[in-house]
N, C-alpha and C positions, 0 to 999 in steps of 0.2 A: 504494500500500500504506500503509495509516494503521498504523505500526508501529514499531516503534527500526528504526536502521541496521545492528544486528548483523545481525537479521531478515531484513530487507530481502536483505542477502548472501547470506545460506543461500539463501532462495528463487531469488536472479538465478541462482546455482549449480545448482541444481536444474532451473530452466528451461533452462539450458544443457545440461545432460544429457538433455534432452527434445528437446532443438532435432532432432538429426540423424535423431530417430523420428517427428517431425510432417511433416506435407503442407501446415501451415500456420505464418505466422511468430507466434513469441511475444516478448512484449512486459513488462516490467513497469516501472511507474511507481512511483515511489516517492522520497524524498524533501524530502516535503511535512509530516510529520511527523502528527499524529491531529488532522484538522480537521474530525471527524466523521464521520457515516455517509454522510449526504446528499451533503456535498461530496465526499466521498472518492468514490464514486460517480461524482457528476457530471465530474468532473477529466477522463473519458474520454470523456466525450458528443460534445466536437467530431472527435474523431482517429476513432470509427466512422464506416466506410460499410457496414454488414454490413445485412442485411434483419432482423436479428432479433441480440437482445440478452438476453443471460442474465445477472440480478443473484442470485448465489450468498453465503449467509452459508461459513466453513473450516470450521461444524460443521457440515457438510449432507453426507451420503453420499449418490450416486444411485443408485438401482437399474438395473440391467442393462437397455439398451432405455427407460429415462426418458428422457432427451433427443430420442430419435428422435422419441418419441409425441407429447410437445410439438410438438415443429418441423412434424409431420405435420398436426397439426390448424390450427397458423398457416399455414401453406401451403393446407390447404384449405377456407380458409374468409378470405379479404378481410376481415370486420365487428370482428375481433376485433383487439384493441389487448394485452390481455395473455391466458397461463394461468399457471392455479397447479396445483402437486400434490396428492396424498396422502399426506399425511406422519405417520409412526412414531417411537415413542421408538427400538423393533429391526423391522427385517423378519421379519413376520410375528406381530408383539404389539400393544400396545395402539395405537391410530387418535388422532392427535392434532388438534382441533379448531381448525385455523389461522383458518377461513374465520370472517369477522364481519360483522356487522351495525353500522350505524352505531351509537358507543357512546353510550348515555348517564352520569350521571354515576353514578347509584346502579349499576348496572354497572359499573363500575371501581370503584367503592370498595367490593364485593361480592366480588371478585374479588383485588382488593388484599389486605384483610384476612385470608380466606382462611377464614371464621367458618361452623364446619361448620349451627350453630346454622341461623343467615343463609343460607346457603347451602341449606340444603333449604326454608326458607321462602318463596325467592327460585329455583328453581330450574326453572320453567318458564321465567323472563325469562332465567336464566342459558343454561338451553339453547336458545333463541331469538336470545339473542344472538351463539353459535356455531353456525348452521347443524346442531346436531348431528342431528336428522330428516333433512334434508338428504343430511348427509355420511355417516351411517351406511345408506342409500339405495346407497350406492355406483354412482350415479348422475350423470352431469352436470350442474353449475347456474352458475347467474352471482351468486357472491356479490356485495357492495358491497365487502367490504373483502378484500384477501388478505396473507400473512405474507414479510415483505421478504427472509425467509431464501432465499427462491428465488421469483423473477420472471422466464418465459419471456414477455419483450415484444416487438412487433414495432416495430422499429427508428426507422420513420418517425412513431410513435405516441410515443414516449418523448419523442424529439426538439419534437414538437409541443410538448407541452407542456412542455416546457426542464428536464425530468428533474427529480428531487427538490429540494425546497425547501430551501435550503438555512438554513432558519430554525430545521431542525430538525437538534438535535447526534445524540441518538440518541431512540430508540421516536419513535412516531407518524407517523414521517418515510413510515414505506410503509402508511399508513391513508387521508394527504394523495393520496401516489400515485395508492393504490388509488381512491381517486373522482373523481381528475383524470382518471386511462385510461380510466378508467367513462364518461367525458364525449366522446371521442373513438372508443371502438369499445368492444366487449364484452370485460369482464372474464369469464371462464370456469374452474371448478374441473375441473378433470381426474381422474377418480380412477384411472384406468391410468398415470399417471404418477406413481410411487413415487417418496419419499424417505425419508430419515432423517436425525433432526433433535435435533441435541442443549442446545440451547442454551434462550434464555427464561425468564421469572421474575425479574422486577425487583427483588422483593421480597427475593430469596434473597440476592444479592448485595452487600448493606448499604448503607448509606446514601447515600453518593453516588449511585448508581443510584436510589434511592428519589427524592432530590431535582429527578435528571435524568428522571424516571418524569413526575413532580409539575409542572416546569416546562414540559414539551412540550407533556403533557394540554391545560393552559391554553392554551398557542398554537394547540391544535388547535380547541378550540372557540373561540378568538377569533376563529380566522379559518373557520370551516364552523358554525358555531353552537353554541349547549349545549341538550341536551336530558338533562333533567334524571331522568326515568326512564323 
């Protein structure tokens, strides 16, 4: 748990009050203190033996029968290394466009700024760059990149490739993912498997996050390339 040690209590407490209603044991790790998303993460990579690994953001609600649908399709089908959902601001309103396309640079700084201007000028690349065709298809595909708030991975697939980089503190860190699983078995977009998803917008949250937005970006094309539009 990347969080204070108050935190941390409340939760072990609560999992405790869960403990004598589960069929399965639960676990929380925690005091390690906020060493990021990546690592925080990774901290549990070696103690799984499970066939399949769920990377959950705490503002992520599932829909009824989400999890089942995943597990369902990683079960039948071997190829596939991760899915992802369909994700909601509320159940049953607007369709949030997780799924991406490798970015380029004028894409994210399109996107950054927020320039409605720019934005309609630039809005074939904008919605190209979000599967939104795609994703309002309501149909299955295999984007390149998917949103780290929710990762149904298959276990031995993660592990291959020694789970997130821990170069990254936060953002980007599930874009790297996303094309490392890509390389190992099929990334797949789900849209019968619901979420809702509160979080995202770098921008919103001032500047520190602007900075940490800013320095990943760079690690990201340092290390997969820059393409520049």
């Amino acid at each position: 748990m990347n969080n204070s040690e108050s935190d941390a209590l409340e939760l072990e407490s609560f999992l405790q009050s869960l403990g004598s209603k589960c069929s399965f044991p639960l676990e929380l790790v925690s005091g390690h203190g906020n060493v990021g998303y990546a690592q925080g993460n990774n901290i549990v990579l070696d103690k799984i033996k499970s066939e399949y690994h769920l990377i959950l953001n705490p503002d992520v609600v599932l829909a009824s029968g989400a999890l089942s649908r995943g597990l369902k399709q990683l079960t039948g089908d071997s190829s596939l290394s991760l899915v992802a959902p369909a994700s909601y601001d509320f159940f049953g309103g607007p369709i949030q466009y997780l799924c991406k396309r490798y970015p380029s640079f004028l894409v994210l700084f399109l996107r950054f700024i927020k320039s409605p201007w720019l934005n309609a000028r630039f809005s074939r690349a904008l919605s190209e760059y979000e599967y939104r065709h795609e994703t309002d298809s309501g149909v299955s595909f295999s984007p390149e990149i998917v949103s780290g708030c929710f990762m149904l991975c298959q276990t031995s697939a993660l592990k291959k490739i020694g789970g997130f980089d821990e170069r990254f503190f936060l953002y980007f860190e599930d874009f790297d993912l996303s094309l490392r699983m890509g390389k190992v078995g099929k990334v797949v977009y789900l849209p019968e498997m619901k979420i809702q998803h509160y979080g995202g917008g770098a921008g919103r949250k001032g500047w520190k996050h602007v900075r940490m937005f800013i320095v990943s970006a760079a690690k990201f094309f340092h290390k997969h390339g820059l393409k520049w539009i």
